[in-house]
C-alpha positions in Angstrom: -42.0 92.9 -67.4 -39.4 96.5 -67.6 -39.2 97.6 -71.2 -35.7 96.8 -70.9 -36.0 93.4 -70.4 -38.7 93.4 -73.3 -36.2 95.2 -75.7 -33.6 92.5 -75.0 -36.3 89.7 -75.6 -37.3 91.4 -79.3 -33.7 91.5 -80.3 -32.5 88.0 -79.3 -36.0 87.0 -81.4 -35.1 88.9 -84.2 -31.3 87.6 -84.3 -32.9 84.2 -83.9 -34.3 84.8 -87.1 -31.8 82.4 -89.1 -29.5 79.8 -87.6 -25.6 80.7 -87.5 -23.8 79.9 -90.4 -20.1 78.7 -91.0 -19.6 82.9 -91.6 -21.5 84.0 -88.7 -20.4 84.6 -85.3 -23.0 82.1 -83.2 -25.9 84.0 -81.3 -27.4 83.1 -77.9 -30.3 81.1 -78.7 -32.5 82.4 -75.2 -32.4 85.4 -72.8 -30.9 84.7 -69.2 -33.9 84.6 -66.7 -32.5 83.7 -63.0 -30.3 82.6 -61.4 -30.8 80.9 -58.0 -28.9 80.8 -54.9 -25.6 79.6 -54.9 -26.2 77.3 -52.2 -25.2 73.8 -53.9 -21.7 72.2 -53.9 -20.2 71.7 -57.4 -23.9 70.6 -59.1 -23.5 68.6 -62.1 -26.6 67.2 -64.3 -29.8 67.8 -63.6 -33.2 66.3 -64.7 -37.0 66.8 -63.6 -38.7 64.2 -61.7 -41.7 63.3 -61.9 -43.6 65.5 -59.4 -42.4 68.2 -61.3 -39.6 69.3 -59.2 -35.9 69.9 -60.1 -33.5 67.1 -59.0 -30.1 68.3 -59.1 -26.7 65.8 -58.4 -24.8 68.2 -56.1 -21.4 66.4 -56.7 -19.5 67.4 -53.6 -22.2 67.5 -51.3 -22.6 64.0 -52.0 -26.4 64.2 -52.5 -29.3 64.7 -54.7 -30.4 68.5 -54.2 -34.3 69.3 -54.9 -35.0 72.5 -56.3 -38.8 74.1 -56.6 -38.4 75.0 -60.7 -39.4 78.4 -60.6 -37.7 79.7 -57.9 -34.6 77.9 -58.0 -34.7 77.2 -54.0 -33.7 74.5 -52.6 -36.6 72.2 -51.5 -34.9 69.2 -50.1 -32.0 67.0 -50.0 -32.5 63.7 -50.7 -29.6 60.7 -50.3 -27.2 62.7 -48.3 -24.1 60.7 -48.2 -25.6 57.8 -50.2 -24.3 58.8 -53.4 -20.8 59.7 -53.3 -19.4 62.1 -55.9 -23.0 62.1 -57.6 -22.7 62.9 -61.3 -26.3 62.3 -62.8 -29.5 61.8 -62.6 -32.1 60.0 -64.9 -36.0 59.2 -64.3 -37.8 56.2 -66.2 -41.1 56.3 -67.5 -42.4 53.8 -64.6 -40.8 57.2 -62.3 -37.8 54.9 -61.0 -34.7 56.9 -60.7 -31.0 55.9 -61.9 -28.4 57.8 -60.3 -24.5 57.7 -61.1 -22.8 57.4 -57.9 -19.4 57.9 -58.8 -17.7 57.4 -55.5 -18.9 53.8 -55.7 -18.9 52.9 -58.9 -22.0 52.1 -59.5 -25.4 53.2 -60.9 -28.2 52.6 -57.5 -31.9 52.3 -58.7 -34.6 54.1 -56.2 -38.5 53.6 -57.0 -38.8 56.4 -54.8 -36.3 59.0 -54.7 -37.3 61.2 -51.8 -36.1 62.0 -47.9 -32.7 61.6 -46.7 -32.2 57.9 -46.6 -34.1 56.1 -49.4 -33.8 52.8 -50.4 -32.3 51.4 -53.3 -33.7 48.6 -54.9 -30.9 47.6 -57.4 -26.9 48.0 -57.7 -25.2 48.1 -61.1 -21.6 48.0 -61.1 -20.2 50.8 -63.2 -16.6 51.7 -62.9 -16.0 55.7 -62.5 -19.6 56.0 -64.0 -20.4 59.5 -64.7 -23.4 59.2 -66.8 -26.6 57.3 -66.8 -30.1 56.9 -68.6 -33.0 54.8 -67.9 -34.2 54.3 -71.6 -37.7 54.3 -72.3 -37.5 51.0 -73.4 -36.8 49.5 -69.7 -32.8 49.6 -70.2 -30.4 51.3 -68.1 -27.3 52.6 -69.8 -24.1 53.9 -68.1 -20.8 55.2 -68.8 -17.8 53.7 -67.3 -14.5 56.1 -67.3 -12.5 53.9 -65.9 -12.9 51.0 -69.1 -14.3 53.7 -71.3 -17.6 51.7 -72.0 -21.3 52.2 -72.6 -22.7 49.6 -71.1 -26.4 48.6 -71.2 -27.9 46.5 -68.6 -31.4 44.9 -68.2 -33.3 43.3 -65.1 -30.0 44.3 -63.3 -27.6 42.3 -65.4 -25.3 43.6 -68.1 -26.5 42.6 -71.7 -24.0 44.8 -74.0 -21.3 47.2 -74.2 -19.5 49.1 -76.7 -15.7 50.3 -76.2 -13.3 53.2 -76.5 -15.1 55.5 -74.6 -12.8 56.7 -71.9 -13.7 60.2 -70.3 -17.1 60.1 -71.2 -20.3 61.9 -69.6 -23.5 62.1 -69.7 -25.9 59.9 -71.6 -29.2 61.0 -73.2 -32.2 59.8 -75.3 -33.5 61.4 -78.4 -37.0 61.1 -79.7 -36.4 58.5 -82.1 -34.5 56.2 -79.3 -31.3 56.9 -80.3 -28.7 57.4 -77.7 -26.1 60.4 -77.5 -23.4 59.8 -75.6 -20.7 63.1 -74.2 -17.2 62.3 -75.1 -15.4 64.3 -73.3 -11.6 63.5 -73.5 -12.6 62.8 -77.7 -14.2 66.3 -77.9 -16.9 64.5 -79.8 -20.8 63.4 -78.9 -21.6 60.1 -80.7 -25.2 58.7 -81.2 -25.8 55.2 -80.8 -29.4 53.0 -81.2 -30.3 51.0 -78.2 -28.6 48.2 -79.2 -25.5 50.2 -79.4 -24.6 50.5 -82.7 -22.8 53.7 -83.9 -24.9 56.0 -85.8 -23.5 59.2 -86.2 -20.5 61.5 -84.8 -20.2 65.3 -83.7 -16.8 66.1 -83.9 -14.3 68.9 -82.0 -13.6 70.3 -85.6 -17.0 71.5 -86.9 -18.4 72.5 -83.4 -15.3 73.8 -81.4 -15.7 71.0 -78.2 -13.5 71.6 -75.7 -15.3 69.4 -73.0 -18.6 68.6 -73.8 -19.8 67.1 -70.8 -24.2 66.9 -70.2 -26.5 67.5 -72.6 -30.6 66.9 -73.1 -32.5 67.0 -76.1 -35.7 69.2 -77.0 -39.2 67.4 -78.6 -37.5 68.3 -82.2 -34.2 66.0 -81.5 -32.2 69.5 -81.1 -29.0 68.9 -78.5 -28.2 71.4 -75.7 -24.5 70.6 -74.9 -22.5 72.0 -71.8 -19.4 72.7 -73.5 -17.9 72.9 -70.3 -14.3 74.0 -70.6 -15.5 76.4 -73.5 -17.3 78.2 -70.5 -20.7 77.9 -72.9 -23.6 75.7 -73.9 -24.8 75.2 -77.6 -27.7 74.6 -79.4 -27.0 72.2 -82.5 -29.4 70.4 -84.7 -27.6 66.9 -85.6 -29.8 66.5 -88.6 -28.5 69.6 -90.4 -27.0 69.8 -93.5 -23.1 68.3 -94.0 -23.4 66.3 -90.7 -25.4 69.3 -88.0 -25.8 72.8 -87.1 -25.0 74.9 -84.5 -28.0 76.8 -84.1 -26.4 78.8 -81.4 -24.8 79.8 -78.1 -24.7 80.7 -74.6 -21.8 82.0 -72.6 -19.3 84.6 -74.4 -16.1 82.1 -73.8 -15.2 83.4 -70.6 -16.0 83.0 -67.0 -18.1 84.8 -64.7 -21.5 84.8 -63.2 -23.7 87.6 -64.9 -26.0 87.3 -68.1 -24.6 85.1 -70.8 -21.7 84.1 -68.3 -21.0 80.8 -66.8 -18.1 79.2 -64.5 -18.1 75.8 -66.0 -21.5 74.9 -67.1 -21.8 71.3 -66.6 -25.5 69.9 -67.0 -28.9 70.8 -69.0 -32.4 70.1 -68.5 -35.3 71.3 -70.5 -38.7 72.2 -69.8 -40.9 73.7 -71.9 -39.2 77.1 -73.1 -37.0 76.9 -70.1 -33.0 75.8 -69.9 -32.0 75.2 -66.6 -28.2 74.8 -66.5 -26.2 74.1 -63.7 -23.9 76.9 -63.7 -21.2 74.6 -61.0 -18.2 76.6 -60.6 -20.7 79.2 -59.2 -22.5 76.7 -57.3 -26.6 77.2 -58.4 -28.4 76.6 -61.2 -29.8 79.4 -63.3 -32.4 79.6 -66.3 -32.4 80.8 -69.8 -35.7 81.7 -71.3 -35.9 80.5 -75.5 -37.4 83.5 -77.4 -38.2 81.3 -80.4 -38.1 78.4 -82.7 
């Protein structure tokens, strides 16, 4: 590693020090790695599979894009033109994948997500779904724009919902179970348990959403939000004192494609000490490096 690139590690660690304050001006939480090729077509969330590879849903190209995770190449493409305005992706513990095919409103379940024509096994109808999570308890949930709803479904039929959720995104689990749901149009993420009781809200106010769209969630319950329309992703810590903390950001507000620059960031995944973000209105995905805890 240059000694630049060293020196910019030490100072992000030593500005990581304490987490931003009400008073503070919010500091990046990691140092830009990579970026990779700007090769997909609008990429929204973004979630490793099982083998260990990157699946990204390439929106406009209408197909689950596989990336090799440290290079940021594209691998394969898997269910080209099966999964029409694709907005996310979400694995299960048994390895089945749920994927939010917008374009058809509804959520298609693979047990094996891989070449160009794979076969679903299950169809869950899901209005204008742009988010989805198979639960670790067996559950799929999904978002519905359309009838703003959270609906949770089980054995392929529908066994709950919860309203007032129009414009939502993405859908993720905590630790504990709990479910966090991206409200975009609200500015707001809410967290719900799995049988969809409200638990707790992150509002525009404190946090300064403008359209927080994906998120995921590291071992420690900690959220990584694409704040989309802000042009930056945050780090908050929805345990911390007077309802969370923003722990800090990435992305200076404005658009662009250079270090601590995105053109609407839109999904997260985490891995380790690795963000991958997709970076979509520059078309690739590119990885931030946490210095530390």
């Amino acid at each position: 590693m240059r000694l630049s690139t060293c020196l910019v590690f030490l100072l992000l660690g030593l500005g990581l020090a304490k987490a931003a304050t009400a008073g503070d001006r919010p500091r990046p939480f990691a140092a830009f790695d990579m970026a990779g090729p700007s090769i997909l077509h609008d990429p929204f969330d973004l979630a490793f599979g099982p083998d260990g590879r990157l699946y990204v849903a390439d929106k406009r190209g209408d197909r689950i894009a596989v990336l090799d995770p440290e290079t940021l190449n594209l691998v394969e493409s898997v269910a080209s033109g099966q999964v029409p305005d694709v907005h996310d992706i979400s694995f299960g513990k048994n390895g089945d994948a749920a994927v939010a095919a917008t374009g058809l409103g509804a959520v298609l379940i693979f047990d094996r997500l891989e070449g160009e024509k794979p076969q679903a096994f299950d169809f869950l109808p899901a209005s204008s779904t742009e988010g989805v999570l198979a639960h670790s308890n067996g559950r799929i949930y999904a978002t519905t724009g359309a009838t703003g709803r959270l609906v949770a479904f089980q054995d392929g039929e529908e066994i709950g919902s919860v309203g007032g959720l129009f414009g939502t995104h993405d859908v993720a689990e905590a630790p504990d179970g709990s479910i966090w749901v991206a409200c975009t149009r609200n500015r707001r993420l809410v967290r719900y348990s799995p049988d969809l009781k409200e638990l707790q809200v992150l509002d525009q106010p404190k946090f300064g959403f403008r359209a927080p769209r994906y998120l995921d969630i590291d071992p420690r319950g900690r959220l990584v939000v694409a704040d989309s329309d802000a042009q930056r992703v945050l780090l908050i810590d929805p345990d911390g004192p007077d309802g969370g903390t923003l722990l800090g950001v990435l992305g200076d507000g404005s658009p662009g494609a250079g270090a601590n620059k995105f053109a609407n960031p839109e999904g997260v995944a985490i891995r380790g000490n690795d963000y991958y973000i997709s970076d979509s209105g520059n078309n690739r995905v590119v990885r931030y490096t946490i210095v530390t805890n």
